[in-house]
BAROMI-492962 format. One record per residue: residue number from 1; x, z, y of N, C-alpha, C in turn. Coordinates in steps of 0.2 Angstrom, whole numbers, m for minus. Example, Ala and Ser with C-alpha at 12.3 -4.5 7.8 and 13.67 -1.06 7.14 Angstrom:
<recs>
1, 66, 39, m28, 62, 39, m22, 66, 39, m16
2, 64, 35, m11, 68, 36, m5, 64, 39, 0
</recs>
This chain:
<recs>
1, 4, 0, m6, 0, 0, 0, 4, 0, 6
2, 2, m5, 11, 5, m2, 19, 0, m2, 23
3, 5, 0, 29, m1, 2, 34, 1, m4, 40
4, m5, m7, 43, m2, m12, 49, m3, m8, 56
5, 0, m7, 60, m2, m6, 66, m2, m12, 72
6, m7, m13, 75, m6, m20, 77, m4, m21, 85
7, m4, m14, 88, m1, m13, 96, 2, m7, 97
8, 8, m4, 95, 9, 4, 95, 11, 3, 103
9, 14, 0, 107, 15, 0, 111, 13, 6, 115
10, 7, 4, 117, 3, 8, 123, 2, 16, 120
11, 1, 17, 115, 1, 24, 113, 8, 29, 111
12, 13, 24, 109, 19, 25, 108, 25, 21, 109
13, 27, 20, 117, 31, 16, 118, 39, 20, 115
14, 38, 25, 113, 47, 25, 109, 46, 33, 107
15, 42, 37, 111, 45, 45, 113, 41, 48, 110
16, 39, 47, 105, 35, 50, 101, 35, 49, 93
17, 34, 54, 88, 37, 49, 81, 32, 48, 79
18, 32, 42, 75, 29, 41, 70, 27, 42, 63
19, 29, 48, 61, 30, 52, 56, 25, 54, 51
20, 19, 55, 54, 14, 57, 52, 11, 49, 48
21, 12, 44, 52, 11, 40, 48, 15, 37, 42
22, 21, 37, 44, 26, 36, 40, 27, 40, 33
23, 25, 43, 32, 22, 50, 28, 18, 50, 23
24, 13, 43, 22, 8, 41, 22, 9, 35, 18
25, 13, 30, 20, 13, 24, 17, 18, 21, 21
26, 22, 13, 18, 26, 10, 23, 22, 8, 29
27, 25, 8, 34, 22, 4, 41, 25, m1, 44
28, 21, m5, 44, 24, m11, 51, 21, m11, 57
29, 24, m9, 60, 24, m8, 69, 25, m14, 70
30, 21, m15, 75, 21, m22, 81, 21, m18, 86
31, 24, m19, 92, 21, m16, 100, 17, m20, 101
32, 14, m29, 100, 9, m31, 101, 9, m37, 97
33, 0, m35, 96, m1, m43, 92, m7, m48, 97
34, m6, m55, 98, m10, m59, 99, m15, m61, 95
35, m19, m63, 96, m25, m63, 90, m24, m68, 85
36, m20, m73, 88, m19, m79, 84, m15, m75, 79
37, m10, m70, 78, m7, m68, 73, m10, m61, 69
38, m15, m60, 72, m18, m55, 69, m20, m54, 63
39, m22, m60, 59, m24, m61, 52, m18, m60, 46
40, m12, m66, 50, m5, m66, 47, m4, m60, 46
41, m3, m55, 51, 3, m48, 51, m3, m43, 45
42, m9, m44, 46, m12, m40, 44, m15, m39, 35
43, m12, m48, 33, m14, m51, 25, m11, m46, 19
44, m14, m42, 14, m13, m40, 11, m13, m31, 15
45, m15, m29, 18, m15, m23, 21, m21, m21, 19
46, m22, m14, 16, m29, m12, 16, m29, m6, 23
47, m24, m4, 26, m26, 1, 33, m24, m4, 38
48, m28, m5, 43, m26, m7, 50, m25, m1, 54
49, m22, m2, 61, m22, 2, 66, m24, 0, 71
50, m27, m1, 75, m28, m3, 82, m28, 1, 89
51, m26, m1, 92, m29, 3, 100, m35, m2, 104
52, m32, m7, 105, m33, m12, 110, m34, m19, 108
53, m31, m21, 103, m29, m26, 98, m36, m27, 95
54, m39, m34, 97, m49, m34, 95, m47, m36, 88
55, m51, m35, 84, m53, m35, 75, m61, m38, 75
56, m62, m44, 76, m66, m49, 76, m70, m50, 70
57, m75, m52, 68, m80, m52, 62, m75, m58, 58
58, m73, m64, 62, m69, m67, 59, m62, m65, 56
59, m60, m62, 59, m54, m58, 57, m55, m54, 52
60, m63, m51, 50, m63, m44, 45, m66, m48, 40
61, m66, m56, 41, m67, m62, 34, m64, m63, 31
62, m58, m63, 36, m51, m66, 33, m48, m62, 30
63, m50, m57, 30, m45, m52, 26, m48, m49, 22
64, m50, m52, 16, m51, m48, 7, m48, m40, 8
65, m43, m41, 7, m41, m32, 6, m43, m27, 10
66, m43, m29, 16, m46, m24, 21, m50, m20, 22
67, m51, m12, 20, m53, m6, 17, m55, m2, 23
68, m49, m3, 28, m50, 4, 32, m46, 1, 39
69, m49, 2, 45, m48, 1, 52, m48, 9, 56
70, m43, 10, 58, m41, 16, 61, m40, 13, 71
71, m46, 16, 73, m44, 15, 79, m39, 19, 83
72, m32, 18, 89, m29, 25, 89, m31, 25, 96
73, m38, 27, 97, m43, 28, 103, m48, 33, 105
74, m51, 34, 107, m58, 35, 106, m63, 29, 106
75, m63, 26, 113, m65, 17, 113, m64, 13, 107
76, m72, 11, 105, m67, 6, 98, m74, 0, 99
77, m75, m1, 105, m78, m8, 107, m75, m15, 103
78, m66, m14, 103, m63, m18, 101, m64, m22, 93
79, m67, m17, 91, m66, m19, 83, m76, m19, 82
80, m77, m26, 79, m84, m30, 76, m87, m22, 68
81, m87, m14, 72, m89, m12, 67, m93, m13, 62
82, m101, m17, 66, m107, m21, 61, m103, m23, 57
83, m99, m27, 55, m95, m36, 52, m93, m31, 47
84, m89, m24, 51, m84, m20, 46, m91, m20, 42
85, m94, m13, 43, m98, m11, 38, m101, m16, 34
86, m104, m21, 36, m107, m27, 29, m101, m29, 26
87, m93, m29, 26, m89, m30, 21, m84, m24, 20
88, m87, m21, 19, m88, m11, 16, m79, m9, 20
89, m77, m11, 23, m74, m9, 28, m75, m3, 32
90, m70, 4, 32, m74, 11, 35, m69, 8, 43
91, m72, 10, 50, m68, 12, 55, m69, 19, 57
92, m65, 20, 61, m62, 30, 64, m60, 28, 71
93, m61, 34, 74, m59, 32, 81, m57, 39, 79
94, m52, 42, 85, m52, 50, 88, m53, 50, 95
95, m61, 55, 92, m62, 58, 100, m57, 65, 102
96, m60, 66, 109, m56, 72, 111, m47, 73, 111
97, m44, 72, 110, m37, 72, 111, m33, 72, 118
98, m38, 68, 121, m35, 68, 128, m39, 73, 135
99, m43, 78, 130, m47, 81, 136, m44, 85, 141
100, m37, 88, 140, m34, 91, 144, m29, 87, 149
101, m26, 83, 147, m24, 75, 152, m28, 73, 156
102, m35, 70, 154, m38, 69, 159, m41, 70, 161
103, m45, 79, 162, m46, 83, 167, m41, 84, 172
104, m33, 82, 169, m28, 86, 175, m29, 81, 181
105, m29, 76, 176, m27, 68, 180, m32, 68, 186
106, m39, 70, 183, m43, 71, 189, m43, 74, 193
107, m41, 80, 192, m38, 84, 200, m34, 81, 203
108, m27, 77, 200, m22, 75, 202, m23, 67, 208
109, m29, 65, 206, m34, 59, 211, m37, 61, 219
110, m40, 68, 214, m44, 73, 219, m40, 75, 224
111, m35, 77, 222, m31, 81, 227, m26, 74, 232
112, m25, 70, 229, m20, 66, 232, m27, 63, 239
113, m31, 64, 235, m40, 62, 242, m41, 64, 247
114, m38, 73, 245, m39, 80, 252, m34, 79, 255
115, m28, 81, 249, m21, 83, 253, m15, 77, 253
116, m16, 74, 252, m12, 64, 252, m7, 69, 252
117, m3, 71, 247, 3, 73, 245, 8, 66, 245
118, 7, 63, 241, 12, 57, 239, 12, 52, 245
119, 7, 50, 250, 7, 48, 256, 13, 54, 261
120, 12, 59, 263, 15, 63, 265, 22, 61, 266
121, 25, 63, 260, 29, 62, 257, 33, 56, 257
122, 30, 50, 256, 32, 43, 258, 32, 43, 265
123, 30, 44, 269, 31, 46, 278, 35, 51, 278
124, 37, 57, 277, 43, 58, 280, 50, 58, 274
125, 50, 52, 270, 55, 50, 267, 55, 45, 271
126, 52, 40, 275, 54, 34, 278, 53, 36, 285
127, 54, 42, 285, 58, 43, 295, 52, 45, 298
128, 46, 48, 295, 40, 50, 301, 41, 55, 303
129, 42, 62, 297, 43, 69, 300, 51, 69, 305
130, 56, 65, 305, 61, 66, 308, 59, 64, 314
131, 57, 58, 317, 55, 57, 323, 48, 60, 328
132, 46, 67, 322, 39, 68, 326, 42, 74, 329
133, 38, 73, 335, 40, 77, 343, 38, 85, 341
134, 34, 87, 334, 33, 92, 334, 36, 95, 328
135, 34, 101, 325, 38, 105, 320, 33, 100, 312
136, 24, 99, 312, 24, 97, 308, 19, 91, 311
137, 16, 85, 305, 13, 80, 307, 9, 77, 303
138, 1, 78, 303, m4, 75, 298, m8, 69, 301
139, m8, 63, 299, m11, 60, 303, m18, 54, 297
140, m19, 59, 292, m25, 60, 287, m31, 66, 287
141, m38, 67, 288, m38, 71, 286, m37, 77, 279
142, m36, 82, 281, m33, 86, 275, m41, 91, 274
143, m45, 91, 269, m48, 96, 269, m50, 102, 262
144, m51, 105, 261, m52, 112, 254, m56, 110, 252
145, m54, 111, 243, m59, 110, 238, m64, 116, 238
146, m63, 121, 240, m67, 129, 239, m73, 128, 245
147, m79, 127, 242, m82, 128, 244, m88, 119, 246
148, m84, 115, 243, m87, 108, 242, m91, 108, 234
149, m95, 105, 234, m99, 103, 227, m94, 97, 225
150, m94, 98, 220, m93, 92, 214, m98, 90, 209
151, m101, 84, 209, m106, 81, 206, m103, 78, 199
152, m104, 79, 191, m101, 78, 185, m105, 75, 183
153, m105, 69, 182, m110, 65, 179, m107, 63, 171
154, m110, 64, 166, m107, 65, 159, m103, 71, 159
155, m107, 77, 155, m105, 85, 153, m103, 83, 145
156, m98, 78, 143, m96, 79, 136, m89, 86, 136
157, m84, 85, 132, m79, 89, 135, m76, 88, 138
158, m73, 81, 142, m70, 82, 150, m73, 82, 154
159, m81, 81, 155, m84, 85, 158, m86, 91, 159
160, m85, 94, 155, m84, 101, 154, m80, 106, 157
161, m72, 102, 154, m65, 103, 157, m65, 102, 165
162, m67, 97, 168, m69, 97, 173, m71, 100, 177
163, m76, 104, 176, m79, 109, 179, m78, 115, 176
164, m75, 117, 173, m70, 124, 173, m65, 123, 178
165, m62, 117, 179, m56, 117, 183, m58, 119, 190
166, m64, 115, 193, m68, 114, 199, m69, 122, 201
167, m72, 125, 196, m76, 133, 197, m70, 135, 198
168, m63, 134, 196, m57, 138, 198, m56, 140, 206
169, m57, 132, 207, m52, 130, 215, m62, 132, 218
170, m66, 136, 218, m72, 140, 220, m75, 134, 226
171, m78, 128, 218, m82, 123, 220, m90, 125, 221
172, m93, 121, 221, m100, 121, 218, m99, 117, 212
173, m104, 117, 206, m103, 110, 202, m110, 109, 200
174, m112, 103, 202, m118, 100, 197, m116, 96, 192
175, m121, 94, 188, m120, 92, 180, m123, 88, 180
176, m124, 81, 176, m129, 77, 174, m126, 75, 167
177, m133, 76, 162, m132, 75, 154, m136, 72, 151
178, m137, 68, 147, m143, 63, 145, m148, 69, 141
179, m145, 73, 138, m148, 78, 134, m146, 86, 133
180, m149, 89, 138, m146, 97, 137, m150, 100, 133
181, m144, 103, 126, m147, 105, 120, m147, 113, 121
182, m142, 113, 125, m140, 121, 129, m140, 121, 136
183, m142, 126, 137, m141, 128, 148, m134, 127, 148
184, m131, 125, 153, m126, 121, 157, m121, 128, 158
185, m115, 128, 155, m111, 135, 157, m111, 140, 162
186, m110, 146, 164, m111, 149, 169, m107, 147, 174
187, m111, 146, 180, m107, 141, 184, m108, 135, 190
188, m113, 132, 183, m113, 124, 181, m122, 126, 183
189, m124, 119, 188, m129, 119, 190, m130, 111, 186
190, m138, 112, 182, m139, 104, 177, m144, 101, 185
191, m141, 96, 184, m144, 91, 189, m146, 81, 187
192, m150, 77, 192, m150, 74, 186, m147, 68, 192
193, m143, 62, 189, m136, 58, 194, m142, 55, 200
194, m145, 55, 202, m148, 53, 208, m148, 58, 215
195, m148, 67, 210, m146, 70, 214, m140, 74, 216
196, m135, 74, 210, m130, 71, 213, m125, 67, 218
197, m128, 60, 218, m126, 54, 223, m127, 58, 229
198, m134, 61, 229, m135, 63, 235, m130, 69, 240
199, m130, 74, 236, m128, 81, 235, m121, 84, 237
200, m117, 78, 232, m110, 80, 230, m106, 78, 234
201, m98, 83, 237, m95, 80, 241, m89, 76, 236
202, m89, 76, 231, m85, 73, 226, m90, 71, 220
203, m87, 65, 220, m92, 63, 211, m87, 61, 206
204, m89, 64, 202, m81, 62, 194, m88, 62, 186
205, m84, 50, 186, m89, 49, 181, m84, 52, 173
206, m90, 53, 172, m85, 55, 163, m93, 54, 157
207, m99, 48, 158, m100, 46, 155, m100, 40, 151
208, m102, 40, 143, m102, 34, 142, m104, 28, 145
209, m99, 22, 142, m103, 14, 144, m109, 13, 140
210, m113, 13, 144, m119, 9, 139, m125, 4, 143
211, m130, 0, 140, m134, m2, 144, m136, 0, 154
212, m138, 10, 151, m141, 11, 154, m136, 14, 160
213, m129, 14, 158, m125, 15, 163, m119, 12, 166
214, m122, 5, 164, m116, 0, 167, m119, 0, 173
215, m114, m2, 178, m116, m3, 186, m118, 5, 189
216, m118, 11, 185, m122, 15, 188, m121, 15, 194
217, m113, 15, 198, m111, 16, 205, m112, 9, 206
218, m115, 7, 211, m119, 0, 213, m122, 4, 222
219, m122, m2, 222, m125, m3, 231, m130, 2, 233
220, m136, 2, 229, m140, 8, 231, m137, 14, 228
221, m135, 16, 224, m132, 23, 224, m125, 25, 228
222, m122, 22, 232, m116, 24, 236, m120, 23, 241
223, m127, 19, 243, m131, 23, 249, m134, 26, 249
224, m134, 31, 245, m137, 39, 243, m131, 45, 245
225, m123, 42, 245, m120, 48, 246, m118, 47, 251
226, m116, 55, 254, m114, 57, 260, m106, 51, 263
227, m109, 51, 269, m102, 46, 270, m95, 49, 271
228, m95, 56, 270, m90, 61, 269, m88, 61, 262
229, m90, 58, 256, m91, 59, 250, m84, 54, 247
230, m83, 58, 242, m77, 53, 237, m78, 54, 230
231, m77, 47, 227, m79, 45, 220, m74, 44, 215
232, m74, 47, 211, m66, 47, 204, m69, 46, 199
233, m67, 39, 196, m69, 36, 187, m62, 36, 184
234, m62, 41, 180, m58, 40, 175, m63, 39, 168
235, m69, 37, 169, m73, 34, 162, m71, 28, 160
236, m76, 23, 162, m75, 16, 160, m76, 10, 166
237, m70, 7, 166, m73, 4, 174, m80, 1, 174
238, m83, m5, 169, m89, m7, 170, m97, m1, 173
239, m94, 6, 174, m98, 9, 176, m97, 9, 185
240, m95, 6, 188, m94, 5, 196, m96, m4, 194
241, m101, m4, 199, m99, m11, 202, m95, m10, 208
242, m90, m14, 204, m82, m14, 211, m83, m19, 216
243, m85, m23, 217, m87, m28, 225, m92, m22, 227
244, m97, m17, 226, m100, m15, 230, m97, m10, 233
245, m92, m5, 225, m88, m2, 228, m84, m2, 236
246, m81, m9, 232, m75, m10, 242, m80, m11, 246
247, m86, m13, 247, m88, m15, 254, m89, m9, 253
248, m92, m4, 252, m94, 4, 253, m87, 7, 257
249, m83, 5, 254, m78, 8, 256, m74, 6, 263
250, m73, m1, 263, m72, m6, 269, m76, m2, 274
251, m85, m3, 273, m90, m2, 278, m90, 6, 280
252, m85, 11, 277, m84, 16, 279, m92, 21, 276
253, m95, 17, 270, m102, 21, 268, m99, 27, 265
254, m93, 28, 263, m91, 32, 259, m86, 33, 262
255, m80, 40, 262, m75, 40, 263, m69, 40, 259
256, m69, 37, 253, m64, 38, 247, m64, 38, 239
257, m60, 35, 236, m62, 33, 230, m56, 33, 225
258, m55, 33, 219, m49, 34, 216, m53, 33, 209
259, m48, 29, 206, m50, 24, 200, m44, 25, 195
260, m46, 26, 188, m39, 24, 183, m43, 20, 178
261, m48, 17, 180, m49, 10, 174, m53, 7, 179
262, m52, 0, 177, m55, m5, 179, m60, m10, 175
263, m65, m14, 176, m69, m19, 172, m61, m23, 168
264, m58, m25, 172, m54, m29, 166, m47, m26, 168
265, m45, m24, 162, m39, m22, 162, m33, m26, 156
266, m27, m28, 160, m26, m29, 167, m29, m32, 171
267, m30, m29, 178, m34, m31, 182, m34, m39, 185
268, m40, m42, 185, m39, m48, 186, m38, m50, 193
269, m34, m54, 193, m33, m57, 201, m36, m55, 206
270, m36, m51, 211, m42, m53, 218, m44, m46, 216
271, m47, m40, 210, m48, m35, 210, m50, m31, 219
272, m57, m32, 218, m58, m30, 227, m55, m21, 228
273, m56, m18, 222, m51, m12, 223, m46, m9, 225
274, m41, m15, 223, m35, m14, 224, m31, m16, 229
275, m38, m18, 235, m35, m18, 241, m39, m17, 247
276, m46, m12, 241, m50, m9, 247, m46, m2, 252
277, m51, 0, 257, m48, 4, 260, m48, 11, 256
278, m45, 14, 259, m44, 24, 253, m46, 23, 246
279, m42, 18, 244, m46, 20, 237, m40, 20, 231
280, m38, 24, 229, m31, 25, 225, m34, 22, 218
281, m28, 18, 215, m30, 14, 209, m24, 17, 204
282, m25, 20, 197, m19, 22, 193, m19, 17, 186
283, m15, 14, 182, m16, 9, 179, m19, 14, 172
284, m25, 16, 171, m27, 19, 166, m21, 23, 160
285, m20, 27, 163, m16, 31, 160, m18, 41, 160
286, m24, 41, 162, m25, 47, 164, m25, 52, 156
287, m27, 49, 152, m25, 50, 143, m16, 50, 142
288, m13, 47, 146, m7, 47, 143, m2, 51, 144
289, m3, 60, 143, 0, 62, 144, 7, 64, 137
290, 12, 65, 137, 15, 64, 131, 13, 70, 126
291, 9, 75, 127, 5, 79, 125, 0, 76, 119
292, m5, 74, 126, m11, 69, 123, m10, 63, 118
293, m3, 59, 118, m2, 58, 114, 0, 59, 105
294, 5, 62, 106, 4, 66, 101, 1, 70, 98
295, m5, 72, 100, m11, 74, 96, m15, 67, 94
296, m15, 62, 98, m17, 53, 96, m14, 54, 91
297, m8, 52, 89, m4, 48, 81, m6, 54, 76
298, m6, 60, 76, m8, 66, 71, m15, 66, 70
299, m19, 64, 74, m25, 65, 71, m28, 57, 69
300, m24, 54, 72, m28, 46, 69, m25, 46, 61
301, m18, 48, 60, m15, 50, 53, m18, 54, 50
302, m20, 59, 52, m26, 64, 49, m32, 62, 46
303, m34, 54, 51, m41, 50, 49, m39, 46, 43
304, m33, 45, 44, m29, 38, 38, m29, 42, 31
305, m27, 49, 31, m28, 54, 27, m33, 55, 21
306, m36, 57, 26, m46, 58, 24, m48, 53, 21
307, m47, 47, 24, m49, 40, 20, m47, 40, 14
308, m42, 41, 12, m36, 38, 7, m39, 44, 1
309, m40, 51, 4, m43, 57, m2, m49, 57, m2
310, m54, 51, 0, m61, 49, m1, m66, 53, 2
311, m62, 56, 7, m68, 61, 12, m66, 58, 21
312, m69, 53, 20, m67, 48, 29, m71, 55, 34
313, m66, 54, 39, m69, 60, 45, m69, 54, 52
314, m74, 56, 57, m73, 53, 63, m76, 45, 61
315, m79, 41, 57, m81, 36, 55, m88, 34, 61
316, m86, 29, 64, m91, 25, 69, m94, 20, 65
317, m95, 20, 61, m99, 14, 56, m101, 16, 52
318, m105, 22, 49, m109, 26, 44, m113, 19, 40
</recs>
C-alpha cells in the first residue's frame, strides 16, 4: 500500500514532519499536482491526500483502487464526495485544528484596524517619527476595543473562541447561530445577523458557505451598519460580495475591513479589495500557524488510521 499526497506544500512547506504519515505506509509527496497529472501520480493508490488539489468524479473513475480520500482541511468542496460515495470511496476532512490560530489572527486584523501597529511602524522606520515637530505622532484614528460590541456571526468553535477573546479586552458580543441548542455562554448575547449589521461596532464572519449565506455582506447589509463600523472574514470569501464591499468602503459607508480569504484564491486580477480604501488583505493564512499545523498532519494521520482499522472518523460522505 502507499499513500499519495497530491499538494503537501501549503500545509507543509518543510518545517513540520511527516512522520505520522510515514508511519503508516510509504508516501509520495508532491508539493503540487496539476489535474492533468492527477490520475497518473495517484494509479494504484488506495489513500489520497488532498488540501486543495480538486478530486473530480472523473478522476474518482479513473481510479479502480481508490478506497479512501483524506482531506488535509476542513474545506473539502474540492473533492466530487457524491461520485466518492457511489464508487464506495470513504472522504475525511479535519475540523477544528485551527481554532486557536484563527481566533488569534482575528484579533491580529482587529487590532491592526484600531491601533495600525504595522502602519506605525512603517512611518517612523521611513523618517515620519524623526521629522515630527513633536515627542509623538498619530495621523489614523486610534480607538479601544473595551467597551465596543462585536457582532459574531457563526458561534461554531471560532466563533466561540472569538468571543472569549472579545469578553477579555471588556467588549460587548452578540452571536448569530442558525440553531441554538443551548443559551449562548455567559457573556454572549444570541442575536440574529440583521441585528448585528445594525448594532455592532465590529463584525467577524465565522459562518459556513452555503446557499443561504453566500453574498451575506452585499449592498444592503453594509447599509445597515454604522459608518464607524469594521468588518473581518476569516470564513469563506464568497460570503462578501467584494465589488459592494469596495464601493462601501471607497463611499466611506463603512470605516474598515480586513479579509484573509477571498472568492478566488489566488486572487484574480483587478480584485476590487485589494485596492480598496482601509481594507487590509492577508493571503489566507489565518489557520497557518505552525501549531495549527501540526495538529493538521496528526490528526488527518489519525483519520488515515481509523480508516485502515475499519472504524473511519470525521467522514463527509456517510
Amino acid at each position: 500500500m502507499k499513500i499519495v499526497m497530491l499538494d503537501a506544500h501549503a500545509a507543509n512547506p518543510g518545517d513540520v514532519s511527516w512522520a505520522p504519515f510515514e508511519e503508516i505506509a510509504p508516501c509520495e509527496i508532491y508539493p503540487r499536482t496539476p489535474v492533468a497529472k492527477t490520475v497518473a501520480r495517484c494509479a494504484g493508490a488506495p489513500v489520497v491526500i488532498t488540501n486543495k488539489a480538486p478530486i473530480s468524479r472523473a478522476i474518482i473513475e479513473a481510479l479502480p483502487e481508490l478506497r479512501y480520500i483524506g482531506v488535509i482541511a476542513t474545506g473539502f468542496n474540492i473533492v466530487d464526495a457524491a461520485a466518492a460515495k457511489e464508487h464506495g470511496v470513504i472522504v475525511t476532512n479535519v475540523p477544528g485544528y485551527s481554532t486557536p490560530a484563527v481566533a488569534q489572527h482575528v484579533f491580529a486584523l482587529m487590532l491592526e484596524l484600531t491601533n495600525h501597529a504595522g502602519a506605525f511602524s512603517q512611518g517612523a522606520r521611513g523618517g515620519r517619527w524623526q521629522n515630527c515637530p513633536d515627542f509623538c505622532y498619530w495621523d489614523q484614528p486610534i480607538f479601544e476595543l473595551a467597551g465596543r460590541t462585536l457582532g459574531v456571526i457563526g458561534f461554531g468553535e471560532i466563533g466561540t473562541a472569538v468571543a472569549r477573546i472579545a469578553l477579555a479586552f471588556g467588549m460587548r458580543v452578540l452571536a448569530a447561530k442558525r440553531h441554538w441548542t443551548n443559551p449562548p455562554p455567559a457573556g454572549v448575547e444570541a442575536a440574529d445577523a440583521e441585528t448585528i449589521f445594525r448594532e455592532a461596532d465590529i463584525v467577524s464572519l465565522h459562518c459556513p458557505l452555503t446557499d443561504a449565506t453566500q453574498h451575506l455582506v452585499n449592498s444592503r447589509t453594509l447599509g445597515l451598519m454604522k459608518k464607524s463600523a469594521l468588518l473581518i472574514n476569516t470564513g469563506r470569501g464568497p460570503l462578501i460580495d467584494e465589488p459592494a464591499l469596495a464601493a462601501a468602503l471607497n463611499a466611506g459607508t463603512i470605516a474598515g475591513a480586513a479579509v484573509d480569504v477571498l472568492s478566488i484564491e489566488p486572487p484574480a486580477s483587478g480584485n476590487p479589495l485589494l485596492t480598496a480604501n482601509n481594507c487590509l488583505a492577508t493571503p489566507h493564512v489565518a489557520w497557518a500557524s505552525h501549531e495549527a499545523r501540526q495538529r493538521l498532519i496528526a490528526a488527518c494521520a489519525a483519520n488515515v488510521k481509523a480508516f485502515l482499522a475499519g472504524n473511519p472518523v470525521n467522514v463527509v460522505n456517510p
